[in-house]
C-alpha positions in Angstrom: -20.5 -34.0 -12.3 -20.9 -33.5 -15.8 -17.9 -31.0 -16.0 -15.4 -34.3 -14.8 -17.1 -36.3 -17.1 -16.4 -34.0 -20.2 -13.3 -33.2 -18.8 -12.4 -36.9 -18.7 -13.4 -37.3 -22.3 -11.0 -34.4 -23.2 -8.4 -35.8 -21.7 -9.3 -39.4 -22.9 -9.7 -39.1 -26.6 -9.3 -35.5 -27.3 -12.6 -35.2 -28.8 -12.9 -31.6 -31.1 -14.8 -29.1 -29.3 -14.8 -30.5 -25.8 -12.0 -28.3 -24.4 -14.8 -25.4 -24.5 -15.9 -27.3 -20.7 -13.0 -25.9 -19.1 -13.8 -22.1 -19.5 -15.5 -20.7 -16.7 -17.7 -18.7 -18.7 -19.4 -21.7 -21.0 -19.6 -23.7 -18.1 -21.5 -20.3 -16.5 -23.8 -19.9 -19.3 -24.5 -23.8 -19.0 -25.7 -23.5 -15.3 -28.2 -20.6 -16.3 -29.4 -22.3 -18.7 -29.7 -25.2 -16.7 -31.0 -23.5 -13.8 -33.9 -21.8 -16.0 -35.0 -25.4 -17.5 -35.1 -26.9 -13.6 -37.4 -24.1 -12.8 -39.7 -24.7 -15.7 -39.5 -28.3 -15.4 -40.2 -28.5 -11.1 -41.8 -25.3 -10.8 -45.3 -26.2 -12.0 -45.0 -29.8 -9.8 -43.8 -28.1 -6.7 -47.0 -25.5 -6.8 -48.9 -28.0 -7.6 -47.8 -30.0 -4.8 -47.9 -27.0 -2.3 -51.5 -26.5 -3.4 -52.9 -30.7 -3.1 -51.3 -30.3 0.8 -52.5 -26.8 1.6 -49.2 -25.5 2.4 -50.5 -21.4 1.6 -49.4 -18.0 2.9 -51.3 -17.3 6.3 -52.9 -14.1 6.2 -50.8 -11.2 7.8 -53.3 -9.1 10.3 -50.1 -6.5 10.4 -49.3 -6.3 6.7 -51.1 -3.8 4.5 -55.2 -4.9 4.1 -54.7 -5.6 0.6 -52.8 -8.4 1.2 -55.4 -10.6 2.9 -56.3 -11.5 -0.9 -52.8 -13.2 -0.8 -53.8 -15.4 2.2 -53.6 -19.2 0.6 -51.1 -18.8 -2.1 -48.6 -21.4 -1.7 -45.4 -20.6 0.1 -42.0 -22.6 0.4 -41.5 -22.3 -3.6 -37.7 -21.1 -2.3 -37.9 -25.3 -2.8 -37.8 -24.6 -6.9 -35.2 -22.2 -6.2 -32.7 -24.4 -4.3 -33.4 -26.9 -6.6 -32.4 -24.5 -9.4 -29.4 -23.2 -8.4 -27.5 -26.5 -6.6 -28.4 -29.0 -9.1 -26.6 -27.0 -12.1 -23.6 -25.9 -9.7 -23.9 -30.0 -8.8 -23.6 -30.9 -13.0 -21.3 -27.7 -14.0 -18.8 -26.7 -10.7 -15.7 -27.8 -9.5 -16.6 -29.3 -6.8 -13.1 -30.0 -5.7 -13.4 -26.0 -5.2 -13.2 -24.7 -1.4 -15.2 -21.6 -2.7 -17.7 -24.1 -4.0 -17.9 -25.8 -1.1 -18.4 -23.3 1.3 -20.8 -21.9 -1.3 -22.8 -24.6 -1.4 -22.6 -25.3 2.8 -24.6 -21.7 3.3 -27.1 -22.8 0.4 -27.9 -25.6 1.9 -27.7 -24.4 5.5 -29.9 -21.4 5.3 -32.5 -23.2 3.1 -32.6 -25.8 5.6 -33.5 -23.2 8.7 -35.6 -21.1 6.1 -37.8 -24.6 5.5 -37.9 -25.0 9.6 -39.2 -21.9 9.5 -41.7 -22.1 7.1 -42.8 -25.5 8.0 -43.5 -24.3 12.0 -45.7 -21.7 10.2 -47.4 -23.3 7.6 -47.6 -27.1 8.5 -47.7 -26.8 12.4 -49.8 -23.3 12.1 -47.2 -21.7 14.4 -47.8 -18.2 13.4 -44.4 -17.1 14.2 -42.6 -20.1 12.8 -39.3 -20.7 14.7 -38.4 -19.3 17.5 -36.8 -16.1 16.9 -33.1 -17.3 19.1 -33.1 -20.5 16.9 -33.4 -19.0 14.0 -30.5 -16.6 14.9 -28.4 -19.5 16.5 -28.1 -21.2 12.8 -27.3 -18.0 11.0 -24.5 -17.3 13.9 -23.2 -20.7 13.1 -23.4 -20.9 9.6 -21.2 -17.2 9.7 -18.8 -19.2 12.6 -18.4 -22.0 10.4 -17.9 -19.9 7.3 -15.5 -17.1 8.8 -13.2 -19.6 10.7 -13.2 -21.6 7.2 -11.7 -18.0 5.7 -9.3 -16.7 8.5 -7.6 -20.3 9.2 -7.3 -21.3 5.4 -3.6 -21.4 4.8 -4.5 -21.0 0.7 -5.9 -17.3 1.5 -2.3 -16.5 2.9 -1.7 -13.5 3.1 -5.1 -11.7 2.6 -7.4 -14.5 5.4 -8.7 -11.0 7.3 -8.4 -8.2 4.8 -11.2 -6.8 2.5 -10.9 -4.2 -0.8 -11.8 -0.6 0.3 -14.0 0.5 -2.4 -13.3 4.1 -4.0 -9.1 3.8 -3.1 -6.3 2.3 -4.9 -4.5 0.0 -3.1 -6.1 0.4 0.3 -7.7 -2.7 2.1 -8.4 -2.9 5.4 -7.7 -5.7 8.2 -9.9 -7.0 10.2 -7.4 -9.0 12.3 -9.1 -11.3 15.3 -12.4 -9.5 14.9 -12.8 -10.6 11.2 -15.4 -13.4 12.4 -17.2 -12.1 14.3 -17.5 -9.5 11.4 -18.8 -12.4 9.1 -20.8 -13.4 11.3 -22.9 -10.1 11.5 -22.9 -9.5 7.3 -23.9 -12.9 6.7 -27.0 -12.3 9.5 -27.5 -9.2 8.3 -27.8 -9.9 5.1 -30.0 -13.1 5.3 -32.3 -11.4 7.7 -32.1 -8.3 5.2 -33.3 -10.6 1.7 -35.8 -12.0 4.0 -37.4 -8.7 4.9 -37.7 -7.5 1.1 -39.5 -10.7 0.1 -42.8 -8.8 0.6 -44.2 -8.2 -2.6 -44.5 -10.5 -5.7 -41.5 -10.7 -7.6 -39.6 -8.4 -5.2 -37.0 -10.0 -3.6 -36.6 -12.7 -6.4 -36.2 -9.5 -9.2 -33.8 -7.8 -6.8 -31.6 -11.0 -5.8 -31.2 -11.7 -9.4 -29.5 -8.1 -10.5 -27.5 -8.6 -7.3 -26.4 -12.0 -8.1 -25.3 -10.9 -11.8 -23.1 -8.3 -10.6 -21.4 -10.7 -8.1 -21.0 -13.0 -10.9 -18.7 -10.0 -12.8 -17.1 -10.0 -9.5 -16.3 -13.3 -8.7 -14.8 -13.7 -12.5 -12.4 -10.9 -12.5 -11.4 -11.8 -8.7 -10.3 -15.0 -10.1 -8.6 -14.1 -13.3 -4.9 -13.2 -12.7 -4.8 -10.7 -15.7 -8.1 -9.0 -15.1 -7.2 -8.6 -11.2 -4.2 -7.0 -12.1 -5.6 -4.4 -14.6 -8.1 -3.8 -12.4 -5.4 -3.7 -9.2 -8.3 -5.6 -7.0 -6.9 -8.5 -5.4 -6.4 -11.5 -7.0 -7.7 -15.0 -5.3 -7.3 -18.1 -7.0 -10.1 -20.3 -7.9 -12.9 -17.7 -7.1 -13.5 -17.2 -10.4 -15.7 -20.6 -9.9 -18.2 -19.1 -8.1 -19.2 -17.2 -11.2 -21.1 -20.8 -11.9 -23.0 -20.4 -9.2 -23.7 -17.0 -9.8 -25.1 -17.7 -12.8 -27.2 -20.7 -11.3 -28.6 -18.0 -9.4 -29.3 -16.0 -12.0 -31.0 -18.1 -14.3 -33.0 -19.4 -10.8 -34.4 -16.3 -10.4 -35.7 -15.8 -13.5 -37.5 -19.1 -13.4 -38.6 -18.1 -9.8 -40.0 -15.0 -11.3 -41.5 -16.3 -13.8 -44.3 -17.7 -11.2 -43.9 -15.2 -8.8 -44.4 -12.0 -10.7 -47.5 -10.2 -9.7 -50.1 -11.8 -8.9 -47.7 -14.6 -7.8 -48.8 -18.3 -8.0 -46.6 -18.8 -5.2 -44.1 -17.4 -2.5 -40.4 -18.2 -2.1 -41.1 -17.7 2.2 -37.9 -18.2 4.2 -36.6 -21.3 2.8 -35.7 -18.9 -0.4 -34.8 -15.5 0.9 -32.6 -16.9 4.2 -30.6 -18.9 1.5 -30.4 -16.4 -0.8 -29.1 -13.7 1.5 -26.6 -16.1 3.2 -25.6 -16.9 -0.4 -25.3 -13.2 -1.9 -23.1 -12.3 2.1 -21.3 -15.7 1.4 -20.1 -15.0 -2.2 -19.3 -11.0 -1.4 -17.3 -12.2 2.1 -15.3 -14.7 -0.4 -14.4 -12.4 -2.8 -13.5 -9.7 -0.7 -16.0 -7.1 -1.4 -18.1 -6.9 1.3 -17.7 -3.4 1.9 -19.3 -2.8 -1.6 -22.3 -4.9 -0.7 -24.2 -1.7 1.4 -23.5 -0.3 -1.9 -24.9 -3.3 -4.2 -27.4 -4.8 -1.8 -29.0 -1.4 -1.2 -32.3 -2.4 -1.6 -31.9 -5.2 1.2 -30.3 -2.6 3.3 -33.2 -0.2 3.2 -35.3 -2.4 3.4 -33.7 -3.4 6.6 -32.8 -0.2 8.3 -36.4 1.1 7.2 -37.4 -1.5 10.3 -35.0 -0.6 12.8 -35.5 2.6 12.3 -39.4 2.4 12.9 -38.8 -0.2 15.8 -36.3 2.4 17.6 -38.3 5.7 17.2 -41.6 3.5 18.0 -40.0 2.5 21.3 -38.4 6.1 21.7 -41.3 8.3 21.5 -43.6 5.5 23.5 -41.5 6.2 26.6 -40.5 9.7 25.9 -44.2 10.7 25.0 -46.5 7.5 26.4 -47.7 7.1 22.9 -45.7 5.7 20.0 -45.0 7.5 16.7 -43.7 6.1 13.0 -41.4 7.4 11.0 -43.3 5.3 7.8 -46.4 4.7 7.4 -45.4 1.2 7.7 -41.9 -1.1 7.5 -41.0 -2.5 5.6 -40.0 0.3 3.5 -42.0 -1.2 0.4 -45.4 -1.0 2.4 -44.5 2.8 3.3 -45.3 3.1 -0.4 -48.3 1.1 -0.7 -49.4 3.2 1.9 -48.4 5.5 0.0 -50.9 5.2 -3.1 -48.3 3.3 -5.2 -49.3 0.2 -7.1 -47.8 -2.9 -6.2 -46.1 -3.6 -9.8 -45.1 0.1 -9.8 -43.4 -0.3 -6.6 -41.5 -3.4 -7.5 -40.5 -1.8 -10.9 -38.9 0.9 -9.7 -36.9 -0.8 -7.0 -35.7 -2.8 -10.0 -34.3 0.2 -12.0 -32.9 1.5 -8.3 -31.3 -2.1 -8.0 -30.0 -1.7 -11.2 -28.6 2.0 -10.9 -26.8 0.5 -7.5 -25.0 -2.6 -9.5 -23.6 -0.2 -12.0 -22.2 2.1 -8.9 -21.3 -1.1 -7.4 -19.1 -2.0 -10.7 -17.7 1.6 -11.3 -15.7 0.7 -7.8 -13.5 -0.9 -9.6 -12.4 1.8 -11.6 -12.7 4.7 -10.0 -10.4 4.5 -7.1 
C-alpha cells in the first residue's frame, strides 16, 4: 500500500529521492525492517494475551521427560509471525503481482488450518487437534489450487511444468500432466516437514529464517533478466517480488526468535510452522527450484524422514519379530540427540551452522553446473 502511494508521489511531483521505492531491494530491506518492529511491537501483547486466556503448550506424555517443564508456555505465537511477515508484504509488495498473490493465498491458507489446529488442541483440549484427513485435505488443496494456478498460467508460457536441474547446465526437467500432483506432494511435504522440526525452542524459527534468506537470493536473481542470464537459470518475470516477502520472513523470524529462543516465552504451534513450510514449498515451486529444496531444506527433510523411517522399521520388526525396534532413540531426529546427552541450545546451534552449510551448497548450484 505504501509502495503505490510513494510510487504515486513519484510520478506526481517527482519529489528527489522517491524513485529509490521502485528497487526491489530497498523495498526488501523496508519489509525486514518492518517485519522486525511488528514483532516487537505485537509480540509482547500477543503472549501476553495467550497467557490472560490460558492458551499454553499441553504437556507431551511421548516427547522427551524434560519437556514436561514446557507444559503451559503459550502456543499459537505463529499469530506474531503472520502478522509479521503479511502486513509488510501488505505496505511494501506489488500486490498487482501473481507471485504475490499466490504467495500470500498459502500464508494465509496454512496459518488458517495451523490455527484450527491449534485451537482443537489448546481451546477445545482435543489432544490431537484436527483430525489428521482434515488437516491433509487443506494442504492437498492449497497445492491443487496453487499447482493449477502454475501449469494453466498463460504468463509462465513456455516453462508452466518444468523445473531447473541443479548441478547441469541447461538441463530442466518436465513434469508434463503430473506436475500437480507433484506440487501437491512438496508443498505437503514440506509443511508437514517445518511442522515436525518446531520441537525445540528457537528451532524451527532459526532454521526457517536461513532458509527464507537464501530463497530471497533466489527469488531476486530469478527475476532479474541480466543476473538470470549470467547465471543461465531461467529467467521469470516478476519473481523477483517475492524477494519482499522473503525478507518479511526474514526479519519475522528474527523477531519470533527473539521470544522463542531457549527457554521460549512462547511456541509458534501449527498456525506458524504449517504456514511457513507451505510458504518456503510455495516460493521454491514458483521459482523453479524445488529440486534444490531437499538440498536447502535439509534440516526439514531429516527431520522428516528421521519419522518415517522409525514408523516403518517400528511396524517392520513388530510383525517380523512380535516386538518393535527403533532405529533412534526417538523421532524426531532432534530428540534422538537429547536422548542422546546433548543440550538443548547445543542441539539447536549446531542444526543452525548445518542449515547454514546447506544454503551455501544450495547457492553454489548456481554455479557449478
Amino acid at each position: 500500500m505504501l509502495y503505490y502511494l510513494f510510487d504515486m508521489l513519484e510520478r506526481q511531483f517527482h519529489p528527489p529521492g522517491f524513485g529509490v521505492f521502485r528497487y526491489i531491494t530497498f523495498r526488501s530491506a523496508l519489509a525486514a525492517l518492518t517485519a522486525l518492529f511488528i514483532s516487537f511491537v505485537i509480540g509482547p501483547m500477543v503472549i501476553k494475551k495467550l497467557h490472560k486466556m490460558q492458551i499454553g503448550e499441553q504437556a507431551k506424555i511421548e516427547g522427551p521427560k524434560s519437556h514436561l517443564a514446557k507444559a503451559g508456555t503459550p502456543t499459537m505465537g505463529g499469530i506474531i509471525i503472520l502478522g509479521s511477515v503479511v502486513i509488510p508484504l501488505l505496505l511494501w509488495g506489488d500486490l498487482t503481482n501473481p507471485y504475490v498473490l499466490l504467495i500470500l493465498l498459502i500464508t494465509i491458507w496454512l496459518g488458517l488450518l495451523g490455527f484450527t489446529d491449534d485451537y482443537m488442541k489448546v481451546v477445545k483440549k482435543k489432544r490431537k487437534g484436527l483430525i489428521a484427513r482434515y488437516k491433509l485435505i487443506g494442504q492437498i488443496t492449497i497445492g491443487l489450487l496453487v499447482g493449477a494456478a502454475l501449469y494453466f498460467s498463460p504468463a509462465l508460457k513456455p516453462f508452466n511444468s518444468i523445473t531447473t536441474v541443479p548441478f547441469f547446465k541447461n538441463l530442466n526437467f518436465d513434469y508434463g500432466v503430473f506436475y500437480i500432483p507433484v506440487v501437491i506432494f512438496i508443498i505437503t511435504a514440506t509443511s508437514n516437514a517445518v511442522n515436525l522440526t518446531d520441537g525445540l525452542d528457537g528451532l524451527a524459527i532459526g532454521t526457517v529464517g536461513i532458509t527464507a534468506l537464501t530463497l530471497a537470493l533466489m527469488c531476486y536473481v530469478s527475476g532479474n533478466i541480466e543476473f538470470s542470464r549470467y547465471l543461465n537459470i531461467i529467467y521469470l518475470r516478476g519473481s523477483g517480488e517475492l524477494t519482499v516477502y522473503c525478507f518479511a520472513l526474514v526479519g519475522a523470524s528474527l523477531g519470533f526468535l527473539w521470544y522463542n529462543t531457549y527457554p521460549a516465552q512462547v511456541f509458534m504451534g501449527d498456525t506458524g510452522s504449517l504456514a511457513l513450510g507451505g510458504a518456503i514449498a510455495g516460493i521454491s515451486i514458483m521459482i523453479k527450484k524445488e529440486l534444490v529444496l531437499p538440498i536447502l531444506g535439509g534440516i526439514f527433510l531429516a527431520e522428516e524422514l528421521s519419522v518415517i523411517l522409525q514408523v516403518l522399521y517400528f511396524r517392520y520388526t513388530k510383525r517380523k519379530y512380535g516386538e518393535g525396534k527403533r532405529i533412534f532413540k526417538m523421532a524426531p531426529l532432534h530428540h534422538h540427540f537429547e536422548l542422546t546427552g546433548v543440550s538443548e541450545p547445543k542441539i539447536v546451534m549446531r542444526f543452525y551452522i548445518v542449515g547454514i552449510l546447506l544454503a551455501i551448497l544450495s547457492l553454489t548450484t548456481f554455479k557449478v553446473r
